[in-house]
VEXLUMTOR-894639 format. One record per residue (C-alpha): chain; residue in three letters; residue number from 1; x, y, z. Coordinates in steps of 0.05 Angstrom, whole numbers, padded with zeros to 5 digits, always signed. Layout:
# VEXLUMTOR-894639
A ala NUM X Y Z .
...
//
This chain:
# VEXLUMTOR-894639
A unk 1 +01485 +00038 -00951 .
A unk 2 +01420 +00062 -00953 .
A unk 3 +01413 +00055 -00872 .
A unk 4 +01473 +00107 -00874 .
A unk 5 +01437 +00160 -00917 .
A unk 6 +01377 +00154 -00879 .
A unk 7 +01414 +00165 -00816 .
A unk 8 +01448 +00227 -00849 .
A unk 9 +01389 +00260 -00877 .
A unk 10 +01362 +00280 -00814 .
A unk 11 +01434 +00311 -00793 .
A unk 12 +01438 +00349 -00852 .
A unk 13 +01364 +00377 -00843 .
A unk 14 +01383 +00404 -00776 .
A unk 15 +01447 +00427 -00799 .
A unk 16 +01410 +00472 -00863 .
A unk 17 +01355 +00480 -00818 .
//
């Protein structure tokens, strides 16, 4: 579970970024 957050955090940085 945790290996899927981690891989959307990033995603959702660019997308807000």
């Amino acid at each position: 579970m945790w290996y899927t957050v981690s891989n959307e955090i990033p995603m959702f940085c660019s997308k807000t970024n």
